[in-house]
C-alpha positions as CSV (number, residue, x, y, z in Angstrom):
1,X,0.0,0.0,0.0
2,X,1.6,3.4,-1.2
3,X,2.0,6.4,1.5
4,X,-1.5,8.2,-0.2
5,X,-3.3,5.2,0.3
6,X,-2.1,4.3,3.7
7,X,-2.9,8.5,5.0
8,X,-6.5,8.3,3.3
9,X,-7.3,5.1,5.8
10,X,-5.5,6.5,8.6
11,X,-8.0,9.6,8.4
12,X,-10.3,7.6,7.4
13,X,-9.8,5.4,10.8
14,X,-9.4,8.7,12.6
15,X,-12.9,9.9,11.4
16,X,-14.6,6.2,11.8
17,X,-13.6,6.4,15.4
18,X,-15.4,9.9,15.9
19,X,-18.3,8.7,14.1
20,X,-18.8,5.2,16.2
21,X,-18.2,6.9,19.1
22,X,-20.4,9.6,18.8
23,X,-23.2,6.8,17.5
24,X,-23.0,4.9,20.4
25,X,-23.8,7.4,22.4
26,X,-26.0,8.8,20.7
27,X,-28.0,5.7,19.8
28,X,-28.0,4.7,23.7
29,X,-29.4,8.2,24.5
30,X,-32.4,7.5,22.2
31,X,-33.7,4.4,23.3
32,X,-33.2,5.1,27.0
33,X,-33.8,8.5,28.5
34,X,-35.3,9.9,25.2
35,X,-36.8,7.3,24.7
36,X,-40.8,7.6,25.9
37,X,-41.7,4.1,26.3
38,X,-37.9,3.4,28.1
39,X,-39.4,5.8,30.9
40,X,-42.6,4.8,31.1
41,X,-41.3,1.0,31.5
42,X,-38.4,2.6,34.2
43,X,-41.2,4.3,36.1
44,X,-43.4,0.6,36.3
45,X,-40.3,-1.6,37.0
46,X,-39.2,0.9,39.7
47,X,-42.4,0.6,41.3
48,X,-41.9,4.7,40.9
49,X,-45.5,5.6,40.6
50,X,-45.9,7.0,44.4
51,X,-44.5,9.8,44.2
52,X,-46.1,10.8,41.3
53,X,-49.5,9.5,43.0
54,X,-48.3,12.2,46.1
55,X,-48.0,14.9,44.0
56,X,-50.9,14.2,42.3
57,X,-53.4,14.3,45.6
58,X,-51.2,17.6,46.9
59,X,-52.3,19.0,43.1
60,X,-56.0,18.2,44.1
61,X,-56.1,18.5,47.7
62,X,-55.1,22.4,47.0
63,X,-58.3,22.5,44.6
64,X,-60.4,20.8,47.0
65,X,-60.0,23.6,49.9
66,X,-62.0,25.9,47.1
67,X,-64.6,23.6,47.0
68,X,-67.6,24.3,49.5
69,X,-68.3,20.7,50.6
70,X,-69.2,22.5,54.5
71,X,-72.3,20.3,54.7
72,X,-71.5,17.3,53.5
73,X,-68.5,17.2,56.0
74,X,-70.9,16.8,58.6
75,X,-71.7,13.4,57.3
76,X,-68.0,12.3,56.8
77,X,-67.5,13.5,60.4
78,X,-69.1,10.8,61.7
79,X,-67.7,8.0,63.7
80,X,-63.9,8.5,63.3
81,X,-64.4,11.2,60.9
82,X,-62.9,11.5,57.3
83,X,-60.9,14.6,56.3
84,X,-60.7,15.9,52.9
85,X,-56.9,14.0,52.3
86,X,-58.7,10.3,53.1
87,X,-61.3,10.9,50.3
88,X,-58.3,11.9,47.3
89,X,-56.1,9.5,48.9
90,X,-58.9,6.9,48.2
91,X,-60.4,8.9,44.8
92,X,-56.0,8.9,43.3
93,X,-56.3,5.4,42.5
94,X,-53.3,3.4,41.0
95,X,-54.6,2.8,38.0
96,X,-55.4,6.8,37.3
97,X,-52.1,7.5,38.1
98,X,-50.2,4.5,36.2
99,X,-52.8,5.4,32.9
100,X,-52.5,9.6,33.4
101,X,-48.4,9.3,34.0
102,X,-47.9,7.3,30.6
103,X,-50.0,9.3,28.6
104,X,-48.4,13.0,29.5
105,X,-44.9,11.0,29.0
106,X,-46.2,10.1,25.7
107,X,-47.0,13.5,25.1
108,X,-43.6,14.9,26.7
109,X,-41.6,12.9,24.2
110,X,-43.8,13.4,21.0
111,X,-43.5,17.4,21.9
112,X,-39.8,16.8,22.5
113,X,-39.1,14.7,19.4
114,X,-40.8,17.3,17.0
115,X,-44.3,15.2,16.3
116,X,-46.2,18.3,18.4
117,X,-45.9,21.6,17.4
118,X,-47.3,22.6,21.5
119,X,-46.6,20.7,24.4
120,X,-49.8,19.6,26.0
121,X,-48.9,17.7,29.3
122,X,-52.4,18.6,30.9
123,X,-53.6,16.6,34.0
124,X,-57.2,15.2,33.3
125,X,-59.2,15.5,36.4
126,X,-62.4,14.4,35.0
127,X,-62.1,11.1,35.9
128,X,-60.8,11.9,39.0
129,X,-63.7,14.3,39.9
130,X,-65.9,11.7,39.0
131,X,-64.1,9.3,41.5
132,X,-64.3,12.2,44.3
133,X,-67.4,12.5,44.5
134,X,-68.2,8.3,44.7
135,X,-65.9,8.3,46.9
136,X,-67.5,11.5,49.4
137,X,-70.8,9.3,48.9
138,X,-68.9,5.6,49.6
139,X,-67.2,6.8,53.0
140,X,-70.8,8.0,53.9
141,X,-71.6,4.6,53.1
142,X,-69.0,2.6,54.8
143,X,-69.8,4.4,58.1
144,X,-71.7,2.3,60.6
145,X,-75.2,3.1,61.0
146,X,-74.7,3.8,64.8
147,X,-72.6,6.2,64.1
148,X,-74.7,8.3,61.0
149,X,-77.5,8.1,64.0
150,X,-75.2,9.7,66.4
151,X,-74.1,12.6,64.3
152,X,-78.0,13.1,63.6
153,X,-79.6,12.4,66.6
154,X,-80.9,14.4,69.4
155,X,-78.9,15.4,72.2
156,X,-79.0,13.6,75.0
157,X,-82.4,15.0,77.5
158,X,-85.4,15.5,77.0
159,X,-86.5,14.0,73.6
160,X,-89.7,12.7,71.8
161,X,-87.8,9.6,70.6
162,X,-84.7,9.1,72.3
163,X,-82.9,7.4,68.9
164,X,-79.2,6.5,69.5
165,X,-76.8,4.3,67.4
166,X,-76.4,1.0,70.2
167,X,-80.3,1.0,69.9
168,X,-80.4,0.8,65.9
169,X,-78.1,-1.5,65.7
170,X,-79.9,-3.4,68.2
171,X,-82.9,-3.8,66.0
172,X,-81.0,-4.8,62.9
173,X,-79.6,-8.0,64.6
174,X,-82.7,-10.1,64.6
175,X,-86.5,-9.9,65.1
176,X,-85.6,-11.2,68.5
177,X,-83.9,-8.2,69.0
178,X,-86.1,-5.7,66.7
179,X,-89.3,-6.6,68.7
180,X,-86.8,-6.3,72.2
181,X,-85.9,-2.4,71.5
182,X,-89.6,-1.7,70.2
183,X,-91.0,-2.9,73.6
184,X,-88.4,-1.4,75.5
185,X,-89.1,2.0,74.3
186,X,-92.9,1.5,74.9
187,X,-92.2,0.6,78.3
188,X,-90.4,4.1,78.6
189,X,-92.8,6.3,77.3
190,X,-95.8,4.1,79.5
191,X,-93.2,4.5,82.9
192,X,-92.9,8.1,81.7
193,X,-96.3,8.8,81.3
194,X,-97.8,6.9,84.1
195,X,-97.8,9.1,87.5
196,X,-96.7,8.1,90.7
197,X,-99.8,7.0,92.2
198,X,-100.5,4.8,89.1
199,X,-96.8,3.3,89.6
200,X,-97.5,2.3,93.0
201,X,-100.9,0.6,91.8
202,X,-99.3,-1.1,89.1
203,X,-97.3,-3.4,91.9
204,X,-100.6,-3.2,94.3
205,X,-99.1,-0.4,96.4
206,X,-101.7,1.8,97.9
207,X,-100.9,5.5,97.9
208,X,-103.5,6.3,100.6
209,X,-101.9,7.7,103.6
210,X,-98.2,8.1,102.3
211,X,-96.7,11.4,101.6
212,X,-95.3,12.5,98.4
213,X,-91.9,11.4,99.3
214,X,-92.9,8.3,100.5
215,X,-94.5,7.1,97.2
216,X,-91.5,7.9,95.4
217,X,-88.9,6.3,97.6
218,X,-91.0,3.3,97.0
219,X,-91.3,4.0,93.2
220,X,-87.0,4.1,93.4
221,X,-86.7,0.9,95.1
222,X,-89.1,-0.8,93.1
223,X,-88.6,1.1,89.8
224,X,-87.5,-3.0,87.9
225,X,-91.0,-4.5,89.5
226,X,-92.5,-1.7,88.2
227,X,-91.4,-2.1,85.1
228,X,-92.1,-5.6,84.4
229,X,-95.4,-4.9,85.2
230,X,-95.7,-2.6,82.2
231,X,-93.5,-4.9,79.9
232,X,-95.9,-7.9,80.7
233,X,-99.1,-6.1,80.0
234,X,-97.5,-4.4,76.6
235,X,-96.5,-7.8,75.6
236,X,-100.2,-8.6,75.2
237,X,-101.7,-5.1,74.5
238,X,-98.8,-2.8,73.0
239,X,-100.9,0.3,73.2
240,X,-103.1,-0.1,76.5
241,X,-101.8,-0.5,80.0
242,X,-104.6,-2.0,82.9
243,X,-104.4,-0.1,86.2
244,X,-106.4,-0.4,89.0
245,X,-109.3,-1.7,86.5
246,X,-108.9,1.2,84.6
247,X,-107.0,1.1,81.0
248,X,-104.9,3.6,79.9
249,X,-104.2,4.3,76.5
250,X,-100.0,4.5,75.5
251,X,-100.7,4.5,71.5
252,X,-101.9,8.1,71.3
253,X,-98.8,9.3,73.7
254,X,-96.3,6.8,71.3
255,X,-98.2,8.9,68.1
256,X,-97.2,11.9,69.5
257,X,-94.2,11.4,70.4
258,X,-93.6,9.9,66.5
259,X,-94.9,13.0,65.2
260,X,-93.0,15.6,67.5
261,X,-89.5,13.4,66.6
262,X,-89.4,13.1,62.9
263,X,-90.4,17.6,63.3
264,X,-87.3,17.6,65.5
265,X,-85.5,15.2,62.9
266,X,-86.3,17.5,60.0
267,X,-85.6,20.9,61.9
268,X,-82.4,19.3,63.1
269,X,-80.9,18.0,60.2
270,X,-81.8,21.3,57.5
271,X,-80.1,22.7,60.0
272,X,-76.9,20.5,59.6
273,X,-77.3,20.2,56.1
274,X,-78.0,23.8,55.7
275,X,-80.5,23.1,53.4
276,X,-82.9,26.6,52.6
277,X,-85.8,24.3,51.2
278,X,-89.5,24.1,52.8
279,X,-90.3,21.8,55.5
280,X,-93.0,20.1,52.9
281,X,-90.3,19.8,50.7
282,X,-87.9,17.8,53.0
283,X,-90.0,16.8,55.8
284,X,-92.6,14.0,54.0
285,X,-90.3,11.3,53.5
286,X,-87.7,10.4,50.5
287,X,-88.8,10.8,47.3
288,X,-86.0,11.1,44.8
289,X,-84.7,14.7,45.9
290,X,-86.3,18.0,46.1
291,X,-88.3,19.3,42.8
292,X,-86.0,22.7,41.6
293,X,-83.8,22.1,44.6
294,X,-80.6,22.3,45.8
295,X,-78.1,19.3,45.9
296,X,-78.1,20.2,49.8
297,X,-82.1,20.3,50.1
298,X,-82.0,16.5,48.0
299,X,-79.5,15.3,50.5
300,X,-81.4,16.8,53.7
301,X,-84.1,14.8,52.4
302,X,-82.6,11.5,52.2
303,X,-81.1,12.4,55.7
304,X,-84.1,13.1,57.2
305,X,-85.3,9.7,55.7
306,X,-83.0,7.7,57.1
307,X,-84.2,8.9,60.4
308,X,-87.7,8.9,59.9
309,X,-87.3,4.9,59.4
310,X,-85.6,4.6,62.5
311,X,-88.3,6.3,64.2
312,X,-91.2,4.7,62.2
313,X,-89.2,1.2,63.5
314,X,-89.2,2.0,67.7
315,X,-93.1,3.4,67.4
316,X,-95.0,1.4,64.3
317,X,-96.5,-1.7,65.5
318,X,-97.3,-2.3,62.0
319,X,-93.4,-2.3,60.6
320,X,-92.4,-5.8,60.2
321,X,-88.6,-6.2,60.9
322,X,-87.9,-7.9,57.4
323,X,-89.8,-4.5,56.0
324,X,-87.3,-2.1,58.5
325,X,-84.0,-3.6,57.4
326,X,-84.5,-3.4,53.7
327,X,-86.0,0.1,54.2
328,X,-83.2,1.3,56.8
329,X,-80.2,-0.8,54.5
330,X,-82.0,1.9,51.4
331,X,-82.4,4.7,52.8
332,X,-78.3,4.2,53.9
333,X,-78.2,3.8,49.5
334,X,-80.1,7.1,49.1
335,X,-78.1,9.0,51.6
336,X,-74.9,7.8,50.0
337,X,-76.1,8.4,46.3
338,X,-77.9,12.0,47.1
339,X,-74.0,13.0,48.7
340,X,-72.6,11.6,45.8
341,X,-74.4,14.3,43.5
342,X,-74.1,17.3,46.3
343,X,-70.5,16.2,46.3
344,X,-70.5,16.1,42.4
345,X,-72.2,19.6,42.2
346,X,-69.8,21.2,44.3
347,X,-66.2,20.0,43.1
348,X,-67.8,20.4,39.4
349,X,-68.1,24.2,39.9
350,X,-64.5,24.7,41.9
351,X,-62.3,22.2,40.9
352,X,-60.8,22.5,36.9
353,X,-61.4,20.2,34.4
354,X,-57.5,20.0,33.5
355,X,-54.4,21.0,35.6
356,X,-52.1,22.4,33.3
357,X,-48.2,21.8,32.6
358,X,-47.8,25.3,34.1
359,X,-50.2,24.4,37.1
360,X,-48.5,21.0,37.3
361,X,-44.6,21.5,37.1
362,X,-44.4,25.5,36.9
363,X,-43.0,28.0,34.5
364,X,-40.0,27.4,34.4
365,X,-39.8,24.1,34.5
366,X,-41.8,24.0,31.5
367,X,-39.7,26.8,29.8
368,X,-36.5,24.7,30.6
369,X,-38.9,21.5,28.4
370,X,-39.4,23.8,25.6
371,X,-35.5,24.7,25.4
372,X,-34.8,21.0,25.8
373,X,-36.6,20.5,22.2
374,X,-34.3,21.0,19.9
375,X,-31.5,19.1,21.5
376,X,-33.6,16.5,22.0
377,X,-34.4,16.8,17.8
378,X,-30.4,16.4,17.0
379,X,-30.1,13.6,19.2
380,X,-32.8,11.6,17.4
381,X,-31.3,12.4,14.1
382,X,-27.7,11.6,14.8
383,X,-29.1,8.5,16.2
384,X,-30.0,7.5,12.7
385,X,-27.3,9.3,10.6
386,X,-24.0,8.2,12.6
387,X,-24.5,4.7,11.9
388,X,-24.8,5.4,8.2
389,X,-22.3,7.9,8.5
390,X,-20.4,4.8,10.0
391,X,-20.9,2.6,6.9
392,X,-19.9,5.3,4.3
393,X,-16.9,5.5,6.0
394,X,-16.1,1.6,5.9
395,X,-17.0,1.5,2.2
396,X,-15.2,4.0,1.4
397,X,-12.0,2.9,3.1
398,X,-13.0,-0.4,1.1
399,X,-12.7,2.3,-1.9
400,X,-9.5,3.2,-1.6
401,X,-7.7,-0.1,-0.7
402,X,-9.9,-2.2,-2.3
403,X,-8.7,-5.0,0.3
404,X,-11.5,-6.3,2.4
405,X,-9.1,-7.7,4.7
406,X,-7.5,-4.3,5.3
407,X,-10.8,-2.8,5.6
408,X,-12.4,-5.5,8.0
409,X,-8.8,-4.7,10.4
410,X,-9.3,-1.0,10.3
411,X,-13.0,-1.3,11.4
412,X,-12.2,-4.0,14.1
413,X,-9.8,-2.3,15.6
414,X,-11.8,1.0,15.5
415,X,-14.5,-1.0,17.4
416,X,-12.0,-1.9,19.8
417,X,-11.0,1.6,20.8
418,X,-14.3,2.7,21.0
419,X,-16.0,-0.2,22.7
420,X,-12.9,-0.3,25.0
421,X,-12.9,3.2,25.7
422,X,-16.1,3.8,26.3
423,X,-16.9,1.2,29.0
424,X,-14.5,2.7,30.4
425,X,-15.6,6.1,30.4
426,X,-19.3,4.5,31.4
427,X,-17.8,2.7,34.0
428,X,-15.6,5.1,35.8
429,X,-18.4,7.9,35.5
430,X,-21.4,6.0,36.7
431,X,-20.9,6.6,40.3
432,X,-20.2,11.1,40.3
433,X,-23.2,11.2,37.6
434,X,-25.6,8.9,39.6
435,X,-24.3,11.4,42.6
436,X,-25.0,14.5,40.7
437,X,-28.4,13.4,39.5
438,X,-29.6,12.6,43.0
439,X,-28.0,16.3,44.1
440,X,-29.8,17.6,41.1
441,X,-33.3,16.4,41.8
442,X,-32.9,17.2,45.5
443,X,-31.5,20.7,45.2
444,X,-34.4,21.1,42.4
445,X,-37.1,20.6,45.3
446,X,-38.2,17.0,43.5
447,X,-36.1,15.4,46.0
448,X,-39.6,12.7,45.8
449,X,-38.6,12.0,42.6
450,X,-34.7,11.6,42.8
451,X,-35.2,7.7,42.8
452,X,-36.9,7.9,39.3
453,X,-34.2,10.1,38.0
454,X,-31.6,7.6,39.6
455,X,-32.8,4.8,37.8
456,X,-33.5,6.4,34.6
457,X,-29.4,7.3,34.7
458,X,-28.5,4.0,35.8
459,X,-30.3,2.5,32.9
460,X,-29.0,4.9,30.7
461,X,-25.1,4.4,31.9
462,X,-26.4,0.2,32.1
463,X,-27.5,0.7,28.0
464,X,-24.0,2.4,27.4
465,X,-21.8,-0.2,28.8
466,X,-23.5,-3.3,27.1
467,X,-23.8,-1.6,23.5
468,X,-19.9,-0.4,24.3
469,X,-19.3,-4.5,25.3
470,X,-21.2,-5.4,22.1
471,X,-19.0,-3.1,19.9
472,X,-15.7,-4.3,21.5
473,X,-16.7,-7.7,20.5
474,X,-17.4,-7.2,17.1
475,X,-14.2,-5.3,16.7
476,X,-12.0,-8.6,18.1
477,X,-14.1,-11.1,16.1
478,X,-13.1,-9.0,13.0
479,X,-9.5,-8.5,13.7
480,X,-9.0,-12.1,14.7
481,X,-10.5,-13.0,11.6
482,X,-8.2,-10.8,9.8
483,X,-5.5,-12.7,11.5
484,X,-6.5,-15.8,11.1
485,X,-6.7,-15.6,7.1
486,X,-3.7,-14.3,6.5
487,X,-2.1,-17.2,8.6
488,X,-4.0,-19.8,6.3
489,X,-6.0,-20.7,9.2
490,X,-9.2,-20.1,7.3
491,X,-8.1,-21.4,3.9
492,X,-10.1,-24.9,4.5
493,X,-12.9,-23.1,5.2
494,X,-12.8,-20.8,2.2
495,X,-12.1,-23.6,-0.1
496,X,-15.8,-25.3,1.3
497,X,-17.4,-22.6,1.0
498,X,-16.2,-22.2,-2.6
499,X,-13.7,-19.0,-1.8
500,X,-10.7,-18.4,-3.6
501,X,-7.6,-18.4,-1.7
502,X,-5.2,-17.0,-4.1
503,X,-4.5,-13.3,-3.1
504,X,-5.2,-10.3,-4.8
505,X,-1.6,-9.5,-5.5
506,X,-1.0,-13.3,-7.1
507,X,-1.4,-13.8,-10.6
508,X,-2.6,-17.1,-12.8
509,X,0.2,-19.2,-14.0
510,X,0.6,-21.5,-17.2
511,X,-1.7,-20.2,-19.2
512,X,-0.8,-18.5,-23.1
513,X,-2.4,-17.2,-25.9
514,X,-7.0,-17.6,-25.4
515,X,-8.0,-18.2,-21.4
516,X,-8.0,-21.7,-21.0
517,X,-5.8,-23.2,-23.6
518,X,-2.6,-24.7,-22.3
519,X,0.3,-24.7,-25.4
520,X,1.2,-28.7,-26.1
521,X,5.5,-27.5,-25.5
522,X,6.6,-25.3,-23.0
523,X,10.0,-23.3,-24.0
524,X,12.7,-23.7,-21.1
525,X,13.5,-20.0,-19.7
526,X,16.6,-18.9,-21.0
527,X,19.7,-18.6,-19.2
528,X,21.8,-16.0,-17.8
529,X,23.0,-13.7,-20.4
530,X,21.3,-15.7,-23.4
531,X,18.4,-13.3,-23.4
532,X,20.2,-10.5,-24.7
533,X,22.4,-12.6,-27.4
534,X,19.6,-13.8,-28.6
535,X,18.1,-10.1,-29.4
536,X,21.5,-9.2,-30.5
537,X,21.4,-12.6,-33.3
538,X,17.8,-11.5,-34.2
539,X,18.4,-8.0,-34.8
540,X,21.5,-8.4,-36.9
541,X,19.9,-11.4,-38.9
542,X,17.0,-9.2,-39.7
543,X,19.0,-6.4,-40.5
544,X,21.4,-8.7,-42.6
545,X,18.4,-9.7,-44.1
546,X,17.3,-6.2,-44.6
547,X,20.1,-5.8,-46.8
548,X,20.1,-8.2,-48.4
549,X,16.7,-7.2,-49.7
């Protein structure tokens, strides 16, 4: 090989070994952290969804405290209570997050790569407002029925129909225990209406000659014989009591007493509730929600509902206990479905549609994504040209020495150097760039998503090293093939596979005159110094016989 050709492959090399190096960066770049499905699968095999999930319910929770859910907070705070963070905890599902992540990654990288002209990374809180609000109705659902009864029942004192949550869920047990709590409550109201002379006659006490003190120290003492008196005459009769051969009637007082509770139901719960709607409206029992009303006054009237059958339960005689449960167990539905829609209603008109990337990730973030763009763009293309680039450059050192065997050791041992040198480099640098990413995302006030950025890195620097292993292969298989045919190693081989093994610098011998036809005598070479006799004795004979002419 002459000097020219030998400088044209050293440059050649020179430039190959820019090219490859630069490609193998390049390419690793684009199918890892540019890549949109490499971080989407990073994010799932990381298990990295949490914080995202986090930020997500901080996003909402913000939009929540605009939101005037005053009145349906009085149902959550029942029992244990529920605060406004246990409802988006529960409404952020995992499969909201994991579908909302992958899309606004999908739409990152399409922005980034040039398929969007505008980057739309938007937050869709549709769905999610839509899970809110079943989920403000399903916590009023989950609660215990004792304890919805609590947060609407009377005070403790003087009340019509002393309703409290132990007693409800008395009734719902059996109709052992239904038919129990009824007659406990209409020996109540008959001890409470009875007077202390008819006490004392009920257990065949005479008040005659005893002072007013005296009959009720004996009423005290004897306040259980008493009773079972009542109970055992309510068993037979529920609404008369005997005394003294007189009957006295406890029905109308239990009536009363029915009426005057669910007033005090209704009054107490619009209050609550702060539903603005007409007693009429409210006050006559479930119906579907209030004509032209309020999503308040529609669930103030499944409230007062589901009171109105706990009351209808301790005074109807007539309310079989199969017909209470399924009543009480629906009006618990209604109550639940009616703060659904209040709950609906209210986050509809304060909480947005969308959050957007701005709202999300702020200004400058996103200004810092637009900037990105067009690095991002030259990545993607060297990613495709370099390689090409790479090829050119072997063909056309091919070109100029027209050896494939000097070609094929030129690009090995480029692939060497590069493969070499760049695990290397990938190897040394993994541990300060992992270390400066984490310090990154930290001092960048992500610190909750420095384990995503971690991993994305360590994939990236993971890609790099086994491409750079790959292309350090490659380049010893090719240079010890190189070797290997010019020590005849591979010239069995070759000669099965139908390959030549002549060189190109050898050239065919015993052939003269047309290809393929071998002359029948061979003339012996001449010896030394006959060559130039011989054209001495021709030239003179023919110039004799020029002469002679």
């Amino acid at each position: 090989m002459n000097g020219a050709k030998l400088a044209g492959v050293v440059v050649i090399g020179i430039l190959l070994f820019t090219t490859v190096g630069a490609a193998n960066v390049a390419t690793t770049a684009d199918r890892t952290v540019l890549s949109g499905d490499y971080v989407s699968q990073t994010i799932e095999d990381e298990d990295a969804y949490e914080p995202i999930r986090n930020e997500t319910i901080e996003q909402v929770l913000e939009r929540m405290e605009r939101a005037d859910l005053s009145e349906g907070q009085t149902l959550l705070q029942a029992g244990n209570g529920t605060d406004n963070r246990t409802l988006v905890e529960n409404a952020v599902t995992d499969s909201y997050v994991k579908e909302e992540t992958d899309k606004n990654v999908d739409e990152l990288y399409s922005y980034l790569n040039g398929e969007r002209e505008e980057l739309y990374m938007d937050l869709d809180l549709r769905q999610l407002k839509k899970n809110l609000a079943e989920e403000f109705g399903a916590e009023v659902e989950r609660k215990e029925t004792k304890a919805l009864v609590n947060e609407f029942g009377p005070e403790e004192g003087d009340t019509p129909v002393p309703i409290d949550g132990e007693t409800v869920e008395k009734m719902k047990q059996s109709p052992g225990d239904y038919e129990e709590a009824r007659l406990d409550f209409r020996v109540d109201v008959a001890y409470e209406t009875t007077s202390t002379d008819e006490k004392l006659l009920l257990i065949g006490e005479s008040p005659r000659g005893k002072s007013q003190s005296e009959k009720e120290d004996i009423v005290d003492r004897r306040e259980d014989e008493i009773r079972g008196e009542l109970r055992s005459q309510l068993e037979t009769d529920p609404n008369t009591i005997t005394i003294d051969g007189e009957q006295v009637d406890v029905g109308s007082e239990i009536d009363q007493r029915k009426a005057d509770a669910k007033a005090d139901a209704c009054s107490r719960t619009k209050s609550k509730l702060s539903s603005n709607a007409s007693d009429s409206a409210v006050c006559n029992g479930y119906t579907g929600g209030v004509p032209g009303g309020t999503a308040s006054d529609n669930m103030t009237q499944a409230a007062v509902e589901f009171q109105y059958v706990i009351i209808d339960g301790l005074t109807d005689q007539s309310y079989s206990y199969e017909a209470f449960v399924a009543d009480q167990k629906q009006s618990e539905t209604d109550l639940s479905t009616e703060t659904t829609d209040y709950a609906d209603v209210r986050i509809q008109q304060e909480v947005p549609n969308t959050l957007s990337a701005e709202e999300q990730f702020g200004e400058s973030t996103v200004n810092d994504i637009r900037n990105a763009r067009g690095g991002v763009g030259t990545v993607g293309l060297l990613s495709l040209l370099l390689p090409v680039l790479s090829l050119v450059l072997v063909g056309a050192a091919y070109g100029i020495t027209r050896s494939a065997e000097t070609t094929a050791k030129m690009a090995g041992i480029v692939l060497v150097a590069v493969g070499l040198l760049s695990l290397v480099v990938a190897t040394l640098l993994r541990g300060p760039v992992l270390s400066a990413v984490e310090e990154g995302a930290s001092g960048s006030g992500a610190a909750e998503f420095t384990d995503i950025a971690v991993a994305l890195f360590e994939g990236l620097l993971s890609a790099l090293s086994t491409q750079s292993v790959t292309l350090l292969v490659v380049g010893v298989v090719l240079v010890a093939l190189v070797a290997a045919n010019r020590r005849g190693y591979l010239d069995d081989l070759k000669a099965r596979a139908g390959i030549g093994t002549a060189t190109a610098d050898s050239e065919p011998t015993g052939q003269s005159g047309p290809r393929g036809h071998q002359p029948d005598h061979q003339q012996a070479p001449p010896q030394d110094g006959q060559t130039g006799q011989q054209s001495s004795h021709s030239d003179s004979g023919q110039n004799s016989g020029d002469g002679n002419q």
